[in-house]
N, C-alpha and C positions, 0 to 999 in steps of 0.2 A: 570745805577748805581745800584749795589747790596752791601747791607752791610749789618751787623749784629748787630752795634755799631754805634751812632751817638753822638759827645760828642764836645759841644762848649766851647771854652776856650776864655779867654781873656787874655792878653800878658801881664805882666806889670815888672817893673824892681823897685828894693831899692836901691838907690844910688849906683846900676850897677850889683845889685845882680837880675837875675831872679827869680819870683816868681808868675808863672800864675796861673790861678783860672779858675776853672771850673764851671762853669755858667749854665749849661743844661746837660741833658743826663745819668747824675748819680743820680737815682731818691732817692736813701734809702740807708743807713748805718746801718747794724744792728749794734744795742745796744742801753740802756734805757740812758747810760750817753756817757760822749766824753773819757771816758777813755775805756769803751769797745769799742766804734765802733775805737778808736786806736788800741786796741788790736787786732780785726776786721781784719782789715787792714792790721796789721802784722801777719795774719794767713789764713783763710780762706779765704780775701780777696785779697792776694798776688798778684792775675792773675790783678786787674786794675791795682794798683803800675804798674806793667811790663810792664805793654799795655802802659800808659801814660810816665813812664821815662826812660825806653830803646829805644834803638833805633826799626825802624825808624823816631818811632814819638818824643823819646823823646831824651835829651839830656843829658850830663855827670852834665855840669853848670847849674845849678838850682831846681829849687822845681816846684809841681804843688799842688795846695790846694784845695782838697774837700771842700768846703762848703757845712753847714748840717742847716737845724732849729734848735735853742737852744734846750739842755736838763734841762736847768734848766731855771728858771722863771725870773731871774734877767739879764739874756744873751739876745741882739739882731740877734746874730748868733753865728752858731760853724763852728771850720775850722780844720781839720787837715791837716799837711804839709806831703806830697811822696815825697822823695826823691831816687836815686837809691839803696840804701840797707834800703829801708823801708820807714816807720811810723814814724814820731818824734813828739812828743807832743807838743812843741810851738818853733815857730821862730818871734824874731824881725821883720825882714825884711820884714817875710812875713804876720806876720801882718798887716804890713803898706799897702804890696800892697792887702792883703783882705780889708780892709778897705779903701783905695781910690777906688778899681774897687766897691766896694760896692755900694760905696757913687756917684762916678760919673758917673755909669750905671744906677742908681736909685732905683738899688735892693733893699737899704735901702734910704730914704727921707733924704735929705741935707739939713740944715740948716745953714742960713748964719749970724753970721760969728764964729760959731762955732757949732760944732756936733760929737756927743758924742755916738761912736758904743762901745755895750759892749759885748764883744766876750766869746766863752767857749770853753775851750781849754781841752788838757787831763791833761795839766800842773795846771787847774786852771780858773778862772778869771779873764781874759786883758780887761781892761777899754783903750780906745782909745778915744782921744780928737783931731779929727779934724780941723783944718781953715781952714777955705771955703770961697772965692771969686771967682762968674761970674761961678759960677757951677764947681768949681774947686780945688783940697784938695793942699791946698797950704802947709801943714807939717802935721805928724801926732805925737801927745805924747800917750807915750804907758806908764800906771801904770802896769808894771809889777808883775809877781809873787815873794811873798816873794824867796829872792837868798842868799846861806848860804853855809859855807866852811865844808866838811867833811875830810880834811887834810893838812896839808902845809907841803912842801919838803918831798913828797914823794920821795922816788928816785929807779931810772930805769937805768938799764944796760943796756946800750948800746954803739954798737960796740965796742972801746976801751977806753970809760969812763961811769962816771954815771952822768946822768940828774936829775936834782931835779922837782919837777912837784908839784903845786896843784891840788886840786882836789875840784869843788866848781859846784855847782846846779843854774844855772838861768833860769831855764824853761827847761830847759835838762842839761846831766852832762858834765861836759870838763875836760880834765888833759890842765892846764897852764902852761906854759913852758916861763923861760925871754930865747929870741931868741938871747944874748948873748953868753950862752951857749951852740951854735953850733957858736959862731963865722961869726954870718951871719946879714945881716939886712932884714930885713921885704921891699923889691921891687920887684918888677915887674919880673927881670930878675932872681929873686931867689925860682920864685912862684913853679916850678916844683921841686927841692930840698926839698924846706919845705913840698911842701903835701907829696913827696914821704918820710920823716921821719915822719911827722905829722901821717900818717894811720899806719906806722910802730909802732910806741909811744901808740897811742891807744890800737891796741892790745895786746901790753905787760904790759899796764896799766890795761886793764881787767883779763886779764891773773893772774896777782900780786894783785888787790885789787879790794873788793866787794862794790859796794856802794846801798841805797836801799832807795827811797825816805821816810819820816814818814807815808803820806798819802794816795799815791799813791803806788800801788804796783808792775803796771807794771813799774814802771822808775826804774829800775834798774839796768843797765848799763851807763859805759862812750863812751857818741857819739863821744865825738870829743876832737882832742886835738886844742887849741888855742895858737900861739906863741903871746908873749906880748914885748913892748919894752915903758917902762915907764919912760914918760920924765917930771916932775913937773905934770902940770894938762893936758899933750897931752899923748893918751894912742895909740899907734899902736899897730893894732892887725893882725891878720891871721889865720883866722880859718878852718884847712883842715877836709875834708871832705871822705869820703868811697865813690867810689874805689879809688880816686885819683884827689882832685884839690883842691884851695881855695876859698872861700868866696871873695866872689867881694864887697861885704858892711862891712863895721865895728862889725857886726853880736851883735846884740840886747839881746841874753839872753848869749852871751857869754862873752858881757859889763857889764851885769848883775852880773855873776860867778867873773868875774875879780874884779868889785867895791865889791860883798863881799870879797875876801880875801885882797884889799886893806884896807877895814874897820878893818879887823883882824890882819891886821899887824899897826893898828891903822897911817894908811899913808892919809885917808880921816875921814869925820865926815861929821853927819847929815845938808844940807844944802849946801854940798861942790858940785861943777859940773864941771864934766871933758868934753873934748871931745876925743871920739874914732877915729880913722884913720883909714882906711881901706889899704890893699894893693895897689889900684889904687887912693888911698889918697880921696875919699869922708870920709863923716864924719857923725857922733850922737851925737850928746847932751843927755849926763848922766849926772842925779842928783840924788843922794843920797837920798830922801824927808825922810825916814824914818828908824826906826828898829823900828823888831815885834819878836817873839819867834814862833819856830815849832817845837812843842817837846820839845828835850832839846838843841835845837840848837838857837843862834841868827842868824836871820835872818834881810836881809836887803829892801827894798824897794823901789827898782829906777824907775826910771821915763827915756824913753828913745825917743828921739826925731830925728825922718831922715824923707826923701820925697819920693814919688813913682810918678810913670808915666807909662799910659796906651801907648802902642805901637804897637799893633795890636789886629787881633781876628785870630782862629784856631777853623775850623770844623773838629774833627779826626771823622772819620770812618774804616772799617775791612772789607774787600772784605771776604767771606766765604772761598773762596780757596785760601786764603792767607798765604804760608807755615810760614809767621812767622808774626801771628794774635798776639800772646804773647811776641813779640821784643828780640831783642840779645843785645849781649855787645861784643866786639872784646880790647884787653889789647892795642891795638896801637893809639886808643882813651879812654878808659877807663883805662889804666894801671893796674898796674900786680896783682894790689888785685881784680879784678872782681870775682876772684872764690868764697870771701868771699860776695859778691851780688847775683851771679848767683845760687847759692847752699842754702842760707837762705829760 
């Protein structure tokens, strides 16, 4: 065996979403905080991204998450999430699964019957509260980062009408969309439809409006669009992703994005708890616990609760003559926006 690269992962899933973590082999992230070695990532560091979620190693469905040592003092760890067109500063989901492979690898010590990982993100600080029985992360609740609307019914032309869209921040930006408005519903069999307008809607959402976090400076674009279908306190969601799929979990800062502009259209209040639905129908527990102000913005402060499950391990390695040490994408699995992944 000749390699170049030796990089262990461990497999885990959020309520159906992948989100592995990489455990060995990536010794150092430059940057002094978690928002440069993001920025990192999305520049100089571009060639891991590729290695780890292009094929052959990697896949279209899901993330892999660096884990780093905290940069600040009050963090037990830092994680940033790869995905195929980049770096994204925090995900739900995959918090949940850095925080069970954490806690049930033993990276971080478990305490039972609850444990409390406090994470540092480029979005901020996720406090994570574990239950734990038998060496086991039986849920995890995520104190999210304050989440806050920078527009309601935006509207976007498209094909032969206009879409209204918000536009709201829960640890990264989303245009919301009720899935109404394409006359469709939020299943299984409709998942290829939506992402292929979901990446479409995004780029014309960036295209038409600038958004610019207060504090941060790299978050400024919108990642994703999210279709929503709001039923009393049941929220279906579908959050598609760049080049082309959905979200298999309820997606955690994009429940976040949602419960703010449902605050703002005053449809919830402090105390109120929904649950989220995913496409393949797992679920989250959102609650509301709080408002705080960012800037000149209200912001909101939920609390977001799903499960993860480890399901395997993966040692990658790079044979030296390996013509494609840095991974490809082909549009027959990745679909037809890859040029906007492959070209970044």
């Amino acid at each position: 065996m000749n390699t170049s690269k030796y990089i262990q992962v461990v497999n885990a899933h959020c309520e159906g979403e992948n989100g592995s973590v990489v455990v060995g082999g990536v010794l150092q992230i430059p940057g002094a905080t978690m928002q440069e070695k993001f920025d990192y990532l999305n520049n100089e560091g571009r060639d891991l991204q590729r290695f780890l979620c292009f094929e052959p190693r990697g896949v279209p469905h899901g993330s892999v998450n660096i884990v780093t040592a905290p940069t600040r003092p009050d963090a037990d760890a830092g994680f940033v999430i790869l995905q195929p067109d980049g770096a994204h500063p925090m995900s739900g989901s995959n918090a949940i699964c850095v925080t069970t492979v954490l806690l049930e690898t033993g990276m971080v010590p478990m305490t039972e019957p609850e444990t409390i990982v406090r994470l540092d993100t480029a979005a901020g600080l996720v406090t994570a509260t574990a239950r734990c029985e038998g060496g086991k992360c039986i849920d995890v609740t995520l104190s999210m980062v304050p989440s806050f609307v920078e527009a309601l019914d935006v509207e976007i032309p498209y094909m032969d009408q206009t879409i209204k869209a918000d536009i709201a921040f829960g640890g990264d930006y989303y245009g919301i969309v009720d899935v109404q408005q394409l006359g469709m519903e939020i299943a299984p069999q409709n998942a290829h439809l939506l992402f292929d307008i979901g990446v479409d809607l995004v780029t014309r959402l960036n295209q038409q409006y600038s958004v610019q976090h207060p504090m941060y400076a790299s978050l400024n674009k919108i990642s994703y669009v999210m279709f929503r279908n709001i039923d009393g306190a049941l929220v279906q969601t579908c959050t598609t992703l760049k080049p082309g799929r959905c979200d298999r979990s309820p997606c955690g800062t994009g429940s976040s994005a949602n419960l703010a502009t449902m605050y703002a259209r005053n449809l919830v209040e402090v105390g109120d708890s929904l649950t989220s639905q995913s496409i393949i129908g797992s679920q989250f527990g959102v609650l509301l616990e709080d408002t705080t102000t960012i800037a000149d913005k209200t912001a909101v402060l939920p609390k977001v609760t799903g499960r993860a499950w480890i399901y395997g391990t993966q040692q990658l390695m790079v044979d030296p003559t390996d013509p494609f040490k840095q991974g490809f994408t082909l549009s027959d699995t990745w679909g037809r926006f890859i040029n906007e992944i492959t070209q970044a």
